[in-house]
N, C-alpha and C positions, 0 to 999 in steps of 0.2 A: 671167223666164226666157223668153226667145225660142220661138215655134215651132221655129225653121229646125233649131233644138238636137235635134229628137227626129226630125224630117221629113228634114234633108237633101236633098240634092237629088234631084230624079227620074230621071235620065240615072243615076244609079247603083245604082239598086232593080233587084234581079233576081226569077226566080218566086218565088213568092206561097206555096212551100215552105218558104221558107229567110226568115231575118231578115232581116229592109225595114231599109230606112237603113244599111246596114252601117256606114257611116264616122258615124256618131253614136254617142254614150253610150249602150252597150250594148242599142241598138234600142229604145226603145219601143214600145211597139203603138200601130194608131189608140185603142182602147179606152183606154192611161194617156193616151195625149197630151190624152183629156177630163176628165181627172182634175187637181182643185187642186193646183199645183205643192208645197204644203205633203206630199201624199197620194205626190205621186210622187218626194219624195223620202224618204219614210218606205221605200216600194218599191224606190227604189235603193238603199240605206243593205241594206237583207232580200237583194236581189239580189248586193250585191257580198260580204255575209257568205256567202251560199251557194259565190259563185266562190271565197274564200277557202276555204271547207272542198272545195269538189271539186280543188284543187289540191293541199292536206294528203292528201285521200285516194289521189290518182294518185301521192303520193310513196313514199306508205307502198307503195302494190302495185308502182310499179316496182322500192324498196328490197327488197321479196319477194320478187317473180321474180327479181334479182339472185341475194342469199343460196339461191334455192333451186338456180337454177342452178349455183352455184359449189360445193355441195355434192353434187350429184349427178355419179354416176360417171359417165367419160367413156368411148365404144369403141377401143378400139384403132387405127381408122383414121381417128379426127375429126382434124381441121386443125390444127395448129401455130398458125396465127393465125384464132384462130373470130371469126366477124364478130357472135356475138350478144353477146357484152360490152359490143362497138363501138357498137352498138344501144342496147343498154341504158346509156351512158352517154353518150350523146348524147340519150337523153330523157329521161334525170336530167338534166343540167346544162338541159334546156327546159323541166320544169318546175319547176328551182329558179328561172328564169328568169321566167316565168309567176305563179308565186308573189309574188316581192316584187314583181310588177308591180302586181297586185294589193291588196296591201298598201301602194304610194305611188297607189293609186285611178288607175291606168294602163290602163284594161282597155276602148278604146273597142270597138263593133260587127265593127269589121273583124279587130282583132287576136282574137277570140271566134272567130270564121269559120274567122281562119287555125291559131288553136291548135287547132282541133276536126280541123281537114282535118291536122295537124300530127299529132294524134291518132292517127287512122289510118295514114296514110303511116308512121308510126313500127312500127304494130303490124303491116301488112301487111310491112314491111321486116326484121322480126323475123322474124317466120311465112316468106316468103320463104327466110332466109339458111340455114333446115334444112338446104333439100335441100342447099345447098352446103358448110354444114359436116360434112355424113355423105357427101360426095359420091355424090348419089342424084341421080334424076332429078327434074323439076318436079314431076310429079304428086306426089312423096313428101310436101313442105308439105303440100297438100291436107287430111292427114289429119293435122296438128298438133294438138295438143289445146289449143294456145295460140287458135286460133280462138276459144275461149268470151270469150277475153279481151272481145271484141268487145262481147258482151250488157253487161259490163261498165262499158265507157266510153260507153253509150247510156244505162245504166241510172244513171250519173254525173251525167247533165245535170238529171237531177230534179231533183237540190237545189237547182237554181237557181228551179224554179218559172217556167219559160218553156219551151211547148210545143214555140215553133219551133225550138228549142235542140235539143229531143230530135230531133225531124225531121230535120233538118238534118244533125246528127252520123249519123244513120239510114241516112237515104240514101247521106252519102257514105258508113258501110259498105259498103252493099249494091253500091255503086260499084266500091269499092274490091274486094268480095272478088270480084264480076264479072271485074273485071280482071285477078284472081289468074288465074281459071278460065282464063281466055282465053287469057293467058302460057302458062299450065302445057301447056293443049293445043294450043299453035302450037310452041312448042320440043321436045314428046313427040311429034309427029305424029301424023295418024291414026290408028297404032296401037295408040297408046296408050288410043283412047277403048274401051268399054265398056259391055256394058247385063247383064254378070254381075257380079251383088253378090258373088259367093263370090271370084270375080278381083277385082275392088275392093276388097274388105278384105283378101286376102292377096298384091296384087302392087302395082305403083306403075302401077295400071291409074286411069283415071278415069272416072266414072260420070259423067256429066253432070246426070241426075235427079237423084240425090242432094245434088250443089253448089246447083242452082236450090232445092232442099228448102231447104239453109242460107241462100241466097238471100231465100226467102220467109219463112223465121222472123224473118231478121233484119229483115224489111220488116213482120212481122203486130207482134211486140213493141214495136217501134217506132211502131206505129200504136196498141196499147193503151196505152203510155207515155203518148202526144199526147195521148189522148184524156183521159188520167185527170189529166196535169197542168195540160191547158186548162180541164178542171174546177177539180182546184186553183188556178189561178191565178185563178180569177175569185171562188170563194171567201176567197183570201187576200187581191184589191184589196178584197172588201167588208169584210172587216175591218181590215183596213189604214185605210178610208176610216171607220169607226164609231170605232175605235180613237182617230184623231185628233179625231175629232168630241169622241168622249168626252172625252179629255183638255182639248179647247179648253173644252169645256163646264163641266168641274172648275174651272179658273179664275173662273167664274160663280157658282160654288156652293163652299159650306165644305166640307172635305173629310169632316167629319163627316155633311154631309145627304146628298152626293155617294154615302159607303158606304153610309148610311140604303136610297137608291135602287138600289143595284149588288147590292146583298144579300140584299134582301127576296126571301121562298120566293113572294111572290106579287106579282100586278100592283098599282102603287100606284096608288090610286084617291080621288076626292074624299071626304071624309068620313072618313076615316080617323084616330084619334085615339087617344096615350096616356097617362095620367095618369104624373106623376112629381116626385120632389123635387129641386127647380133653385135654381140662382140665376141671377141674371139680372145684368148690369152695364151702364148705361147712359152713354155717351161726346159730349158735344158742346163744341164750340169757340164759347165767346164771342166776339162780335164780329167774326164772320166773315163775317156780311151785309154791313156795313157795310166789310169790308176788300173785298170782292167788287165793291163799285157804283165805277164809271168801270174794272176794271183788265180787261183782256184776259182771255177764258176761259182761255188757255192760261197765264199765270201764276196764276190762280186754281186749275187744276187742277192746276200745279205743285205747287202750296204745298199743296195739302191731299192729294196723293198723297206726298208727302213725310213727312206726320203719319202717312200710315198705314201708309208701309214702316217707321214707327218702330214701330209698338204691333201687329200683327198677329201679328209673328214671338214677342211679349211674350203674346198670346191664345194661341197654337197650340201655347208652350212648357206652357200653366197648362193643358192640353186645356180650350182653350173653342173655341167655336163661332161663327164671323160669324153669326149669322141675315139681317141686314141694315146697309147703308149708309144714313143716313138724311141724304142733303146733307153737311152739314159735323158728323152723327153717326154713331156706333156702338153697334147692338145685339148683344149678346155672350151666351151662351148656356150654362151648364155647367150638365151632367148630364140635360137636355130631350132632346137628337139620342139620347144612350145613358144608359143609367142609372150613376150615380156616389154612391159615398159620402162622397166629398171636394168635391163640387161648393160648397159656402159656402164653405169654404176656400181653393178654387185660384181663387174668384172675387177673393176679398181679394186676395190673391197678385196677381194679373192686377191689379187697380187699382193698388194698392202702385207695383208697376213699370211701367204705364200713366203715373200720376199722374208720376211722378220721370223717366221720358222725354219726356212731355210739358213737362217744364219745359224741358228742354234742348232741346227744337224750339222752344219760344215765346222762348228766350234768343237761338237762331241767328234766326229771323225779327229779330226785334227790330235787331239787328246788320246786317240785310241794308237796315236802314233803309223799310220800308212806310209807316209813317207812320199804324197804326192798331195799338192793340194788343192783340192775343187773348190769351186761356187757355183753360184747359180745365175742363170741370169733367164727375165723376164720379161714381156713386152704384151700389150694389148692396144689391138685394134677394132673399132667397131664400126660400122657399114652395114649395107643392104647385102645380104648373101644366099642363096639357095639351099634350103635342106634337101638332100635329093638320096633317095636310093639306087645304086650301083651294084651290077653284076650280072650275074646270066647262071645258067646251067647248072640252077638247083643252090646258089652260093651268091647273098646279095649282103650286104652291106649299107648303112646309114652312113651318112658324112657330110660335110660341110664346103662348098664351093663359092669361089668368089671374091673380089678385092679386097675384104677385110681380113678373111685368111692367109692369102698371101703376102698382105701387108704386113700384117702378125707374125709370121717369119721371117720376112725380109728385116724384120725392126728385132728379132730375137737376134738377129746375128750382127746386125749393125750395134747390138752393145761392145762391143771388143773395140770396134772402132774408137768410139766413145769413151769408151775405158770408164762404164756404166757398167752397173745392174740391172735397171729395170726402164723401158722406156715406151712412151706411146707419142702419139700424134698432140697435138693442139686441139683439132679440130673434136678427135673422140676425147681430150680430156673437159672439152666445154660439153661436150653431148650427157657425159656421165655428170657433172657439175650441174645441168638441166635437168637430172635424172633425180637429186639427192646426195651424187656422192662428198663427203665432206673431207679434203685433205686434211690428214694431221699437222703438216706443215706448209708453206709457200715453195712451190716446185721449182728448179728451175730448169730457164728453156732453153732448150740450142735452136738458135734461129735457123733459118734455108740451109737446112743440111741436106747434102746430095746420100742416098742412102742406094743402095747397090740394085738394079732391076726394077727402082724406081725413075721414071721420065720427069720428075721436078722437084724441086726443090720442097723442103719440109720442114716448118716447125715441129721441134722435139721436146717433150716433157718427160722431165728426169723422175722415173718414179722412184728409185734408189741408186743410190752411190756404189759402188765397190769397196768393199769389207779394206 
């Protein structure tokens, strides 16, 4: 994304009230243009939602003031052809106009400018055509009550959450009804003017005080507006900018350690640990060093991000956990991040359908002709094990510690042995058996097997075979 996209050019920037760049996408401030284009389009995505509801909203009050006008009685001497309809259906059809501009993301700096100045020029042309439809003199407007309208379409611009918006729209009020005053008392003449309030509220006298009064409201509100939504909007880039942070960072992190962190009533700190009953399932690709030596990183990360858009969607269905990528493995985590009573269970499960995707990646490899051939092999353990946070010096870490983890490895590597795919314990395959889990078939078991780091002997449950 270009500078020039937010900056424009400088021959067309006016004061330093009003929105810089007009002929750009919806003005940026200098303040987004230092914002990661990722940030700033999170902030135009918020921004143009806003213009879309302040447009719904100017619909609905013009559709108002229609209905309420057309209901209300008329005097006896009003006009034959009253020019406030004309008005009002000339800024219905502007901002139906406005609207779907809107909505096909039409809506650059300048045409904002010109609907805002549109804005007004509509409402002072409304307020205007009184005197003419009561045939009265100038000064009669003056005292419309359609005026408030004004605070109205200032108090609009909020939603967009851009100060200079409310400004902008503000002043040209205050412009605007200036220019009323002036009209009113050049075509009334001198006589007209006034410095009796009792003649000002009961004849088409004008007060001059009193206008500069509307004058200055219209200019102080306008100023509390600025002030409250330049706060807001600097509060809304910093979370806008956390927001995306956040989410970029969730891709880094399981979404289960992710909530772990977003959730906690307190700061998460080193040391931090809680005992629980897990299973653990351990994931590695044979042969995958050796597929790795002569071939380009980028096809080596190919082929193993490929394995992993296959089985992760297969973890996160079974509620497991990444804890980590270990190279060309996976460490897989249920019931450790939160507590679970299905956790042996949905680990089975998860292998099961790990183990049987995994064959249909290692079949499409194969095909694609590599010239070396993987598999995969698998193993869960389940046990009592520690969730605990690890680290120091601003850099901490979730992870899992404890016999069923390391059993979990010790039994991923003890498949070679075996000349196995997939293997667990006896003991956690009755624990998941207790849990719900239902084999597709009758497993079978390798009795007292000695397994490498382990002190005794082990019944083993074959949870697949080798391809």
């Amino acid at each position: 994304m270009s500078t020039d996209q937010y900056t424009g050019s400088r021959p067309m920037r006016v004061l330093s009230f009003l929105p810089r760049s007009l002929f750009t996408h919806l003005g940026a401030t200098d303040a987004d243009r230092r914002l990661p284009t990722r940030v700033l389009g999170v902030l135009r995505q918020r921004e143009e939602a806003g213009e879309r509801l302040i447009g719904w909203v100017q619909l609905a009050l013009v559709v108002m003031f229609g209905t309420l006008y057309s209901i209300a009685p008329r005097p006896a001497d009003a006009m034959e052809l009253e020019p406030v309809p004309v008005f009002l259906a000339a800024y219905f059809l502007f901002t139906v106009i406005r609207l779907a501009l809107t909505y096909r993301g039409i809506m650059p700096g300048w045409l904002l400018v010109a609907s805002m100045l549109a804005d007004v020029i509509m409402l002072m042309g409304l307020i205007w055509s009184f005197h003419v439809q009561y045939h009265q003199p100038a000064a009669f407007y003056l005292k419309a009550p359609t005026f408030t309208y004004i605070f109205i379409f200032i108090a609009l611009r909020a939603l967009r959450f851009d100060h200079r918006f409310i400004l902008s729209i503000g002043v040209f009020a205050a412009l605007g009804w200036l220019g009323m005053v002036l009209y009113a008392a050049e075509v009334s003449g001198p006589d007209a003017i006034t410095r009796n309030f009792i003649e000002y509220m009961t004849d088409n006298a004008i007060l001059l005080g009193a206008e500069f009064d509307k004058i200055a409201t219209i200019l102080v509100v306008t100023a509390i507006l600025t002030f409250a939504i330049w706060q807001a909007r600097r509060t809304l880039v910093i979370a806008v900018r956390e927001q995306t942070a956040s989410e970029d960072m969730k891709r880094f992190l399981s979404a289960g350690v992710a909530e772990a962190v977003t959730s906690s009533e307190d700061v998460v700190e080193e040391g931090r640990a809680e005992e629980r009953d897990a299973a653990i399932v351990m994931i590695d690709i044979r042969g995958f060093t050796r597929f790795s030596s002569g071939r380009q990183p980028r096809e080596v990360v190919t082929t193993l991000v490929g394995f992993h858009q296959r089985i992760v969607p297969i973890i996160q269905a079974n509620n497991g956990v990444i804890d980590k990528f270990l190279g060309d493995g996976v460490m897989v985590t249920f019931g450790a991040v939160a507590p679970s009573k299905t956790a042996a269970a949905d680990a089975l499960r998860a292998l099961d359908a790990i183990m049987a995707a995994a064959e249909a990646w290692r079949s499409e490899v194969d095909r694609e002709g590599l010239g070396v051939k993987l598999s995969v092999n698998g193993s869960m353990a389940a046990g009592q094990v520690v969730f605990a946070t690890l680290g120091g010096g601003g850099r901490l870490e979730y992870t899992v510690i404890g016999e069923a983890a390391n059993l979990a490895a010790k039994l991923e590597k003890h498949n070679k042995a075996e000349r196995v795919a997939a293997l667990t314990t006896r003991e956690s395959y009755e624990i998941a058996i207790g849990e719900g889990y239902e084999p597709g078939q009758t497993p079978r078991v390798l009795q007292a097997r000695k397994v490498a780091g382990v002190n005794r002997p082990l019944d083993l449950i074959v949870m697949a075979e080798t391809a």
